[in-house]
C-alpha angles and dihedrals in degrees: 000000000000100000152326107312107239104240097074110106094191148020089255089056102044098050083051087046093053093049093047101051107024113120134229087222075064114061112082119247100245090052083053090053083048093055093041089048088045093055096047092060087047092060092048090057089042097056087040085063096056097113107035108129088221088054086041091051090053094041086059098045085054090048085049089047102027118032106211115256126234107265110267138079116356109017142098148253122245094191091195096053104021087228118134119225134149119302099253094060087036088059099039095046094040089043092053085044100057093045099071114059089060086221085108114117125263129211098215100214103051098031097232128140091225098194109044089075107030101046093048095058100027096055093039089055092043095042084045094040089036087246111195112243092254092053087057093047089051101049092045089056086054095057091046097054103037094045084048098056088038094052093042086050097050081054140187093328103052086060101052086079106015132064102229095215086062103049099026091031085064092054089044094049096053088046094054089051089044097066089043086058088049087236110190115226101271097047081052091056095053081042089069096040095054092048096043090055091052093044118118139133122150127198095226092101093069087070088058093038077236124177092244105109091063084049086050103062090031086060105042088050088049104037086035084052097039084053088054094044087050096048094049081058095057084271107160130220141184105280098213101030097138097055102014126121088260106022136096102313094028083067110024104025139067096172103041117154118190100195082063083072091066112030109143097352098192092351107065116041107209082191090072094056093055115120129224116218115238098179117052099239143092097297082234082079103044096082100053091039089058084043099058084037088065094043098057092049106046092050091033087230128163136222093253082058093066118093094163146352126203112196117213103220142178115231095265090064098058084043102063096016102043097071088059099090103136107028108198095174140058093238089044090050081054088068090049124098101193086053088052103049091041083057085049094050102039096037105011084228134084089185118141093273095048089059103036084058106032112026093112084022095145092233079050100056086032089065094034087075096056100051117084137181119234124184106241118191104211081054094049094039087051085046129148086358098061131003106201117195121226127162128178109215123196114201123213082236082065094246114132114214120197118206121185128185124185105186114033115223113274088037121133092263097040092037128159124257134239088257104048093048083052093060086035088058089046099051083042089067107036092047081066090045085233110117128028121226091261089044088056091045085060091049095049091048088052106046089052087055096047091108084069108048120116085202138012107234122166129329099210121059 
């Protein structure tokens, strides 16, 4: 792609345009191995979320609304229970799945979590259509690239109140099914403006350690997959309902730019920016936890030698983390700084395990109440592009140790190898109990083949 066809006649429309017409011959190779790379992750957080009782919750009401099917054409893979159903349960269940384990990937500018709402769907319509390999990896490039820009263009304050997987992830969902559906612009267009209309998704939930996050993503797959069903039908939507008078930004935005929706449009691949987390717990956390990392290691401190830690934090952070003051679950500890830097001191870890076992660990608590969140203005001026780390340590010998990290591990440019997704997605799995070490290897061959499939079957043996 080369620009904004010129037909389109406004932001709404030409992002619709590019998504339905971009080609699979026109995304860059490196950008392909990306997406492959970033399925692949997404799998493994899927699978780590088997036995949630919220995604357990969400799996039973699919079973209640939509029986599973026998294996075979036209249905669709439940990774965490290998069942087959329609592609509307198989999104919502497998998108609820992948958004607990706080191991999804973030695209740092636009604060959305990408895959937990394109692969659910896109691999549910391709597995249910019989959808070549190179028809999923475009369309989930689509949705990539189309829920980024929308989320970058709804902006900080939309995200102040609503939790951006949920409202842009339904626009990206149905964008993603859209080009599977081989939508033409126009049917894109009412695609959007079916899902917009739908999109929702507020943080209130996070004071209440409430189950709404993993409703969040299962509803945005399956509402962003049902817009793009209805508009394949004839089915009509707002045609500007990002930036109309009474569309997205007019009700949940007060910084809402729309050249944000086609930055770049077939030039600059938003995919490519995406992060993968290396730590399991909310990304507002991961700079500060690299930060204090560095800190402890460099200083060989322990965690006996903290008496206090001041984090050095953009807006956003106080914003979603502040309310967590008293976390009583293991998803809500995953929101609170001060959890996440005890597990760092005391294990130099705040991997799954670290949290299933230590969360109300006494040292951990302990440590909770010394650490404290301060606004700093070089780490909200570098906000959502770049989240730098930086922690002040005092030490109970009365030093005071600075540490300072500018790309978070998993970044762009501090990125994880092929190698390491590959053991992520593997302790993922077998952190849900839901795929062996030889299950997993099949997974991965067959992930890094996708672009030659003549037609995507089933991910799991």
């Amino acid at each position: 792609m080369t620009g904004v066809p010129p037909e389109a006649d406004s932001p709404s429309v030409a992002l619709a345009t590019f998504a339905a017409t971009l080609r699979f011959e026109q995304i860059p190779a490196p950008v392909v191995r990306r997406a492959e790379e970033l399925l692949l992750d997404w799998v493994g957080s899927a699978l780590a979320g088997r036995n949630a009782r919220a995604v357990q919750s969400i799996a039973r009401f699919a079973t209640t609304m939509g029986p599973a099917l026998a294996r075979g054409r036209g249905t669709s893979e439940v990774l965490i229970s290998r069942a087959a159903t329609t592609p509307m349960f198989a999104a919502m269940v497998n998108a609820a799945a992948s958004h607990v384990a706080e191991q999804d990937d973030v695209h740092n500018g636009s604060v959305f979590h990408p895959g937990a709402v394109v692969f659910p769907p896109a691999l549910a319509v391709a597995q249910a259509i019989g959808a070549t390999g190179r028809e999923l990896l475009t369309a989930s490039v689509v949705g990539y690239e189309v829920g980024i820009r929308v989320g970058e263009f709804l902006g900080r304050s939309h995200y102040r109140v609503f939790h951006t997987t949920g409202t842009a992830g339904t626009v990206a969902a149905a964008a993603a099914v859209g080009r599977l559906l081989k939508l033409d612009a126009a049917q894109m267009v009412h695609a959007f403006g079916s899902a917009g209309t739908q999109a929702a998704g507020l943080w209130e939930f996070l004071r209440d350690a409430a189950d709404s996050k993993q409703l969040h993503t299962a509803k945005a797959a399956s509402d962003g997959l049902m817009a793009a069903y209805l508009a394949a039908d004839g089915f009509t939507g707002a045609r500007r309902i990002l930036e109309g008078a009474q569309g997205m930004a007019a009700g949940m935005s007060t910084d809402a730019n729309p050249a944000r929706l086609t930055d770049g449009l077939g030039q600059r691949w938003a995919l490519a920016e995406t992060s993968f987390k290396y730590h399991a717990s909310c990304r507002h956390t991961h700079p500060a936890a690299d930060a204090l990392q560095q800190v402890m290691r460099v200083h060989a401190l322990r965690a006996e030698d903290i008496a206090h830690v001041t984090a050095h934090v953009h807006q956003a952070a106080i914003d979603v983390l502040g309310p967590v003051t008293d976390p009583r679950t293991v998803h809500q500890s995953k929101f609170s700084m001060g959890s996440v830097l005890g597990l760092i001191a005391l294990f130099d870890r705040a991997g799954l395990t670290e949290f299933d076992a230590h969360y109300l660990n006494a040292r951990v608590v302990a440590l909770r109440e010394r650490v404290h969140m301060v606004l700093d203005e070089e780490v909200d001026a570098a906000y959502p592009q770049r989240w730098i780390g930086k922690v002040s340590v005092r030490t109970t010998d009365g030093r005071t140790l600075q540490g300072r990290v500018d790309e978070p591990k998993g970044d762009p440019g501090n990125t994880l190898s092929r190698a390491e997704i590959e053991d992520k997605a593997r302790r993922l799995a077998a952190y849900g109990e839901a795929a062996n070490d030889a299950e997993m290897d099949a997974v991965i061959t067959r992930i890094w083949a996708l672009a030659d499939w003549s037609r995507v079957q089933t991910l799991l043996p």
